[in-house]
C-alpha positions as CSV (number, residue, x, y, z in Angstrom):
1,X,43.5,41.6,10.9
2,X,44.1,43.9,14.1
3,X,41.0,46.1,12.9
4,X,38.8,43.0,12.8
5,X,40.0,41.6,16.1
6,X,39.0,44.8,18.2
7,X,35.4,45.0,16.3
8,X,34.9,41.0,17.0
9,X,35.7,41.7,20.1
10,X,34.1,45.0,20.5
11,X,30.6,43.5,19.1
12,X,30.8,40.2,21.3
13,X,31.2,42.7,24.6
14,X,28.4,44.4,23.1
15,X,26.4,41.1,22.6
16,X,26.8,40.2,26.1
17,X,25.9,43.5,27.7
18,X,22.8,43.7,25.5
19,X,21.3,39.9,26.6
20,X,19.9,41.0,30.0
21,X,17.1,43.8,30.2
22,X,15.7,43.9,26.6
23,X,13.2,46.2,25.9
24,X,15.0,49.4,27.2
25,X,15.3,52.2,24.1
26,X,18.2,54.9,25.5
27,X,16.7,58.3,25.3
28,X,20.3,59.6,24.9
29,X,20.7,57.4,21.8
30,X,18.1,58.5,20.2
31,X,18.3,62.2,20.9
32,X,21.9,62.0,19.8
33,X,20.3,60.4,16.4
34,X,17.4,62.7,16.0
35,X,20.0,65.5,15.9
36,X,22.4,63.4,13.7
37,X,19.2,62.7,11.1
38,X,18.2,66.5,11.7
39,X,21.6,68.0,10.4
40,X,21.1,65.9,7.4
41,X,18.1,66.6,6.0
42,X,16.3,67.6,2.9
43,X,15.5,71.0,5.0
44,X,18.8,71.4,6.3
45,X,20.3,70.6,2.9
46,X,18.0,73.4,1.3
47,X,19.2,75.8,3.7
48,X,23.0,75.2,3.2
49,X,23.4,73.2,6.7
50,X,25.9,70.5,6.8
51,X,27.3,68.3,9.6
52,X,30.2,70.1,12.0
53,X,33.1,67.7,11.9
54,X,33.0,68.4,15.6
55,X,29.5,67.8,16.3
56,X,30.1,64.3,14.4
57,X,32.9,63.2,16.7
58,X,30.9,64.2,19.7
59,X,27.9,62.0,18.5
60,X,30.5,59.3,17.6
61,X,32.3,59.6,21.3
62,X,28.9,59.7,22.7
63,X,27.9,56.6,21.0
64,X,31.1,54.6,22.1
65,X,30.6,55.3,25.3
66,X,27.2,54.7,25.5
67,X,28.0,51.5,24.0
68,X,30.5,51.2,26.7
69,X,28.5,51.8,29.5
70,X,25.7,48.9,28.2
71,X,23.5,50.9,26.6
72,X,22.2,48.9,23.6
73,X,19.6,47.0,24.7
74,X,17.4,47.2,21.8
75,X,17.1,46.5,18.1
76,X,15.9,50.3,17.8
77,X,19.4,51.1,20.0
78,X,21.3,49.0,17.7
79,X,20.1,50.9,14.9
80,X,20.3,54.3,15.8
81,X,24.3,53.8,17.4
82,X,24.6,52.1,13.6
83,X,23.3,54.8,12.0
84,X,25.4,57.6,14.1
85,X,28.9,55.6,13.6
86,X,27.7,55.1,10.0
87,X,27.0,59.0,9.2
88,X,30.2,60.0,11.5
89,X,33.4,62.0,9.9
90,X,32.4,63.0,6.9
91,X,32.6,66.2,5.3
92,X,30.8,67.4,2.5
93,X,32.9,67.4,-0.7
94,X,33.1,69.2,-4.2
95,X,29.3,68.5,-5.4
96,X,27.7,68.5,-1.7
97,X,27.6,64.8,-1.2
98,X,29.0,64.2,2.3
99,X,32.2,61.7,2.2
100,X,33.5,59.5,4.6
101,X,36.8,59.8,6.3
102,X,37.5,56.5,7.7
103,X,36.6,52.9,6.8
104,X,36.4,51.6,11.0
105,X,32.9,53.4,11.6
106,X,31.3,51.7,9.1
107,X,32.5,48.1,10.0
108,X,31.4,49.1,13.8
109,X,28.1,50.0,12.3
110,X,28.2,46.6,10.5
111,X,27.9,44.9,13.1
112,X,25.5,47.1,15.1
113,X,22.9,46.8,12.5
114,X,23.9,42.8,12.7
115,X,22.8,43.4,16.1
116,X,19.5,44.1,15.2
117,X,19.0,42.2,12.5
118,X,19.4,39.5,15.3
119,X,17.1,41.2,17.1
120,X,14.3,40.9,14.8
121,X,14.5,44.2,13.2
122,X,13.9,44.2,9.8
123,X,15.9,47.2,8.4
124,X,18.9,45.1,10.0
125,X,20.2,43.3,7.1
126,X,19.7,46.2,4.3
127,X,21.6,48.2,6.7
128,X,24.5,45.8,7.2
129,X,25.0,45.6,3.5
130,X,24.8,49.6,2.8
131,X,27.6,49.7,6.0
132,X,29.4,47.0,3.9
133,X,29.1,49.4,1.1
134,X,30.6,52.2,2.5
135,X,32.9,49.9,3.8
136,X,34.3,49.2,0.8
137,X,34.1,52.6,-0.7
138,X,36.3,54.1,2.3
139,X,38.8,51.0,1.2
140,X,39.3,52.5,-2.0
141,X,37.2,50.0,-3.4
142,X,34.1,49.9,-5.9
143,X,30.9,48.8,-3.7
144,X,29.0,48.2,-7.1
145,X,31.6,46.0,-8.5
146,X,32.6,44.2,-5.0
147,X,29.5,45.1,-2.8
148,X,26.1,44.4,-2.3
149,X,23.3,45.5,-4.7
150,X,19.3,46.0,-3.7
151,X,17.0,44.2,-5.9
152,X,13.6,43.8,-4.2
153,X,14.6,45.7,-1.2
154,X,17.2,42.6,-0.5
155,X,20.9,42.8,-0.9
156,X,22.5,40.3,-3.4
157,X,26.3,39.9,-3.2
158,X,28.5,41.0,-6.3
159,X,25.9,40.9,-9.4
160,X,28.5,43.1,-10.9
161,X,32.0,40.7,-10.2
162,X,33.4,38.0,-12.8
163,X,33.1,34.8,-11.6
164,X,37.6,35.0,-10.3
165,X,36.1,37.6,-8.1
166,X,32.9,36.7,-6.7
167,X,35.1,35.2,-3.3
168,X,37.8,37.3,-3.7
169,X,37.4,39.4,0.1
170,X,38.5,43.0,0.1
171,X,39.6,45.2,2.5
172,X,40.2,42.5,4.5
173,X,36.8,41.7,5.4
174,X,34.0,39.2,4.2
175,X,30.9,40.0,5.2
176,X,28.9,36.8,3.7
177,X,29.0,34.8,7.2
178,X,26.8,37.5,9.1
179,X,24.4,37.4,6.4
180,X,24.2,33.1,6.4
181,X,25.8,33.0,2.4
């Protein structure tokens, strides 16, 4: 409950900081998520790179305070902050696959993608449901069985659930109001 109250009230301050001055991208948001989708790919993979615990929390302070000082004024902005909280403290475990350490950066970037999905971005809602995902996953829970899956490039809610657990919320979280189920 606590955990939801400070993101409500964390995405609402953002909300209102964001309505004035559209059409603004933050250079330092989006150098801070080239670097963030740099460390992570296919190239860097290949070469044995993976992310710095310490170069994810800066990115991740960076973010928050950028968010903070007003920052996210565009769907792009809203995106790339979601993306950076989303890919934030993880490490790469046992077969290479990078794992997430906490469950609260992918409900912030919940509702950062929500953000731009308001916006009128269109990889807003995929995204919300793949933060969901993790979401869940970081929980301890099983994001095919109580998640979102991708059929047509759309998310639909729990194919996977029996029909006792199709409402059933998890982690304390339902997600189905942002998306308008």
């Amino acid at each position: 409950m606590r955990i939801t109250t400070i993101v409500l009230l964390f995405t609402l301050s953002i909300s209102l900081s964001s309505s004035a001055n559209e059409g603004r991208d933050s250079r330092e948001l989006k150098l801070l998520y080239d670097a963030d989708q740099a460390i992570r790919s296919a190239e860097s993979r290949a070469a044995g790179l993976v992310p710095k615990l310490q170069d994810e929390r800066d990115r991740r302070f960076s973010v928050m305070r950028l968010l903070n000082e007003g920052e996210a004024k565009t769907a792009n902005v809203f995106i790339h902050a979601g993306i950076i909280l989303h890919h934030t403290s993880s490490y790469s475990g046992a077969n290479g696959e990078l794992i997430s350490m906490g469950a609260e950066s992918h409900l912030l970037a919940f509702f950062l993608f929500r953000q731009a999905h308001l916006r009128g971005h269109e990889s807003g809602t995929p995204l919300m449901a793949a933060a969901y995902n993790y979401y869940l996953r970081a929980c301890g829970e099983d994001p095919q069985r109580f998640g979102y899956r991708f059929e047509n490039k759309e998310p639909v809610w729990r194919p996977e659930a029996a029909a006792e657990e199709f409402d059933e919320v998890k982690c304390g979280f339902d997600p189905r109001p942002y998306f308008g189920e």
